[in-house]
N, C-alpha and C positions, 0 to 999 in steps of 0.2 A: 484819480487815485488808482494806482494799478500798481498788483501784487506778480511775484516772478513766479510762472505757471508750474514751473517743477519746483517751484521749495514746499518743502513736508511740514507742514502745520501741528503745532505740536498743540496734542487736543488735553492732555493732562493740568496745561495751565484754567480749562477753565471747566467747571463744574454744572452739569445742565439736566436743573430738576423742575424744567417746566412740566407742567402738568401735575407734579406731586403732591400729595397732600401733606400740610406741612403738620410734625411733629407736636404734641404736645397742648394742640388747641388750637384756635380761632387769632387772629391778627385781631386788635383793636384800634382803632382809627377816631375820635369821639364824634357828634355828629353834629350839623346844623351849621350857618352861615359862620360863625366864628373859628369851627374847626377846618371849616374852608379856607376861610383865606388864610388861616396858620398854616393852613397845607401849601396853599399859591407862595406864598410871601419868603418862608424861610426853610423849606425842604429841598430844594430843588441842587443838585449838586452839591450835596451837603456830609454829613459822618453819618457817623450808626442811628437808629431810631431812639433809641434811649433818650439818646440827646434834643431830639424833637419830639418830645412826650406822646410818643406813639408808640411806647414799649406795652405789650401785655406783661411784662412780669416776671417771664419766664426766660431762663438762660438755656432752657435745657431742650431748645427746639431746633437746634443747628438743622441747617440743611442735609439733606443728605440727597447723595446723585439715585435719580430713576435710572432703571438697567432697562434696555438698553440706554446709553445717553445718547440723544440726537446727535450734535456736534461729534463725536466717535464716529458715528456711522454716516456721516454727509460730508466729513470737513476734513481731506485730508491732504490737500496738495493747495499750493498758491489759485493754480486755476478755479479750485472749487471756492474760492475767497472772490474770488473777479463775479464770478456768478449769485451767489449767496448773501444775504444778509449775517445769518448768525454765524456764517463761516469768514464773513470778513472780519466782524467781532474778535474770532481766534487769531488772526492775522495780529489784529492791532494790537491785542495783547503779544502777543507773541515778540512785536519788535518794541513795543513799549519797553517791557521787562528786560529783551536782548540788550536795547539801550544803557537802563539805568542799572542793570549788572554789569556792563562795559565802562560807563563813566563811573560806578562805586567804588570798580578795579584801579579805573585812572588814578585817584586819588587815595586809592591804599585803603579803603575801605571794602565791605563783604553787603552787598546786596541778596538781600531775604526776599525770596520770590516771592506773589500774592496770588492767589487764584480768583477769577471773577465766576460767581454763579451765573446763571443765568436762572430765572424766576419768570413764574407769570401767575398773578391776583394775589398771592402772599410769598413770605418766605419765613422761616425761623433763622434768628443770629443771634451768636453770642451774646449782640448787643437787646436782644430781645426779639420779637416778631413784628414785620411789619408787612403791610401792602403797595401792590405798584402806587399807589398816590402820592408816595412819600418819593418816587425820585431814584435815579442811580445813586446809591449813596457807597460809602467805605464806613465798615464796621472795625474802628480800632481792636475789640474785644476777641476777636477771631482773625482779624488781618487779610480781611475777604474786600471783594471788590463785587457790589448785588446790582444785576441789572435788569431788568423788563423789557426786551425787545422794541415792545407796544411805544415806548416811552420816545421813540423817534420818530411816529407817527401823531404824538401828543405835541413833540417840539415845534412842529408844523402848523399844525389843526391848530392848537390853541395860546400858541406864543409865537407865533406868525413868522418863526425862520422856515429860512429857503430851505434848509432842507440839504442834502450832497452828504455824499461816503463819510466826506472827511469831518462833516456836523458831526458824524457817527463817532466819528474817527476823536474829534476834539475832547465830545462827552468821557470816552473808557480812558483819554490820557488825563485827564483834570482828574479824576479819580484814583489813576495811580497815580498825582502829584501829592494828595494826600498820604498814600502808603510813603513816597518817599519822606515826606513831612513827618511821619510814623517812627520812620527808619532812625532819622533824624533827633529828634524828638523837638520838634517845635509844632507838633499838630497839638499838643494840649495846650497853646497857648492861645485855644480858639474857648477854650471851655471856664471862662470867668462869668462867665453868664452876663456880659453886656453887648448888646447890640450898638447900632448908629454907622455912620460913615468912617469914622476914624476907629471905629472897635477892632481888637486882635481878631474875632472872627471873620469879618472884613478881609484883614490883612491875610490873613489867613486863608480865606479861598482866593482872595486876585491871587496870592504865590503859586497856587496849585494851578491857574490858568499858564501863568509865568513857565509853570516845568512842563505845561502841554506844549508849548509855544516851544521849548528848548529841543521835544523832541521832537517835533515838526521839524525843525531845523536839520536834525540830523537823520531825520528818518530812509532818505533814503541814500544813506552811506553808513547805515547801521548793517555790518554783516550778518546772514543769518547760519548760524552752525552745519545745518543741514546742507547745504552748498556752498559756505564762503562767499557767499556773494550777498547782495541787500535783497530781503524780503520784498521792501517798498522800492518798486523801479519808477517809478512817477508820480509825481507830484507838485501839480500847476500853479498858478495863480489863482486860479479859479475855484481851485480845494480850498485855499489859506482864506480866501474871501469868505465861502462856506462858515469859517471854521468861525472868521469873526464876527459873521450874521450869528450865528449860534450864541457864541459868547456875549452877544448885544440882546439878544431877545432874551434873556434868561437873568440880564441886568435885574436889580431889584428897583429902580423907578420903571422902567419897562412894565415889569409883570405888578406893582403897585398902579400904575398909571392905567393897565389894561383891566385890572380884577377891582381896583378901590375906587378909581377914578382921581387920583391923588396921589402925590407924591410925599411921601412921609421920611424923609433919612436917619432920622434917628430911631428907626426902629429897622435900618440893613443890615443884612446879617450876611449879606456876599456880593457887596461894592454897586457901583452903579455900570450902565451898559457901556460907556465910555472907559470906565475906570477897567473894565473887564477884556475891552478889545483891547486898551494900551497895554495889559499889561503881557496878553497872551502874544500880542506882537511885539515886546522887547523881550520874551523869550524866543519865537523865532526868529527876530534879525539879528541876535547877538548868539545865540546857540550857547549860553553860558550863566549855570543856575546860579553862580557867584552875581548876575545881574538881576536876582529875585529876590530881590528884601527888601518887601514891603514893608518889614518894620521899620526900619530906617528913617 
């Protein structure tokens, strides 16, 4: 995966309060083997913390950016993206967003930008307070995209994916699949409060793999403003494999099989590891979100 060395990285999409101390009090997380594997089993690429009963309470701890913010001062050209972890980050959003504000245009509709924090041990959100435990998630409440760096060194270590840019790369777009699911409004259709294999939550996150897979397709013929040309100049076979080891190690028999020793379906709350790579590779070989409906 390789970024075009002179495009300007636009550092406003993303919000970097690592190290801050988060507003308004302490993150609660509850504690002991059962809040474990709630943590293992159903957080992982998941909405806001509220939704995973890991809200403290509080609405009124929004993030807010540390001055200076890293990414401002490290991240400002494609090149410094080839080099950097969290300046890749900026990268991905950047062509993410360029995308699904290009394809909202296609179709006559107005794509609402989203900012992704970056965070590290806690953060405050609309949706309430949470800790890196809980996962990249999307906070509807605020219309943020929250991420932990750390969390790509966790993908590895303890859900046994390869690893590669574009893991990186798959995690920040499933997340804005969400936002566009947001935009849309078929993301409340995950919050009936029923889990299992065939649940709307389910369905619900295979689609948001579905719109990673779509803009993989088009990532690299998404032009970027600042040069008319595509941010993303390459992108192999060997990223897209990445992308679907990624999407299989975060399966929920995967991570039930690794953490319970057991495979339990009626309590998945984001498909299984098969159901996860099909669906994020019939968004990239068709490059067309009208082919994402899981509910169907």
């Amino acid at each position: 995966m390789q970024f075009d060395d002179d495009a300007k990285l636009d550092t406003s999409e993303v919000q970097d309060v690592r190290g801050s101390r988060v507003p308004g009090g302490r993150a609660t997380v509850g504690g002991g083997v059962a809040a474990l594997i709630a943590l293992v089993l159903g957080l992982l690429f998941g909405v806001g913390p509220d939704q995973l009963g890991l809200s403290s309470g509080s609405d009124e701890s929004a993030a807010t950016a540390s001055s200076p913010a890293q990414v401002q001062q490290a991240c400002r050209t494609g090149q410094d993206a080839n080099t950097k972890d969290d300046c890749r980050m900026v990268a991905v959003v950047n062509s993410v967003q360029d995308y699904w504000d290009q394809e909202f245009a296609r179709r006559s509709g107005s794509y609402s930008r989203s900012p992704t924090v970056f965070f590290s041990r806690q953060v405050g959100t609309a949706c309430g307070a949470a800790t890196s435990a809980v996962g990249p998630f999307y906070c509807p409440g605020d219309r943020k995209v929250y991420l932990d760096l750390g969390f790509f060194d966790e993908l590895r270590s303890k859900f046994g994916a390869s690893g590669g840019a574009f893991a990186q790369a798959y995690v920040v777009a499933h997340e804005y699949g969400h936002h566009v699911q947001d935009l849309m409004g078929t993301l409340s259709r995950s919050q009936d409060g029923r889990t299992g294999a065939n649940s709307n939550a389910v369905r619900v996150e295979l689609q948001a793999d579905c719109y990673a897979g779509v803009w993989a397709h088009h990532a690299t013929t998404t032009k970027d403003e600042s040069t008319g040309r595509p941010l993303i100049t390459s992108l192999t076979t060997a990223d897209i494999t990445d992308g679907l080891d990624a999407a299989a190690a975060v399966g929920d028999d995967r991570i039930q099989e690794r953490f319970q020793g057991r495979v339990t379906p009626e309590t998945w709350t984001h498909g299984s590891a098969k159901q996860r790579q099909q669906w994020f590779y019939t968004g990239y070989r068709t490059g067309d979100m009208a082919r994402c409906d899981t509910f169907r």
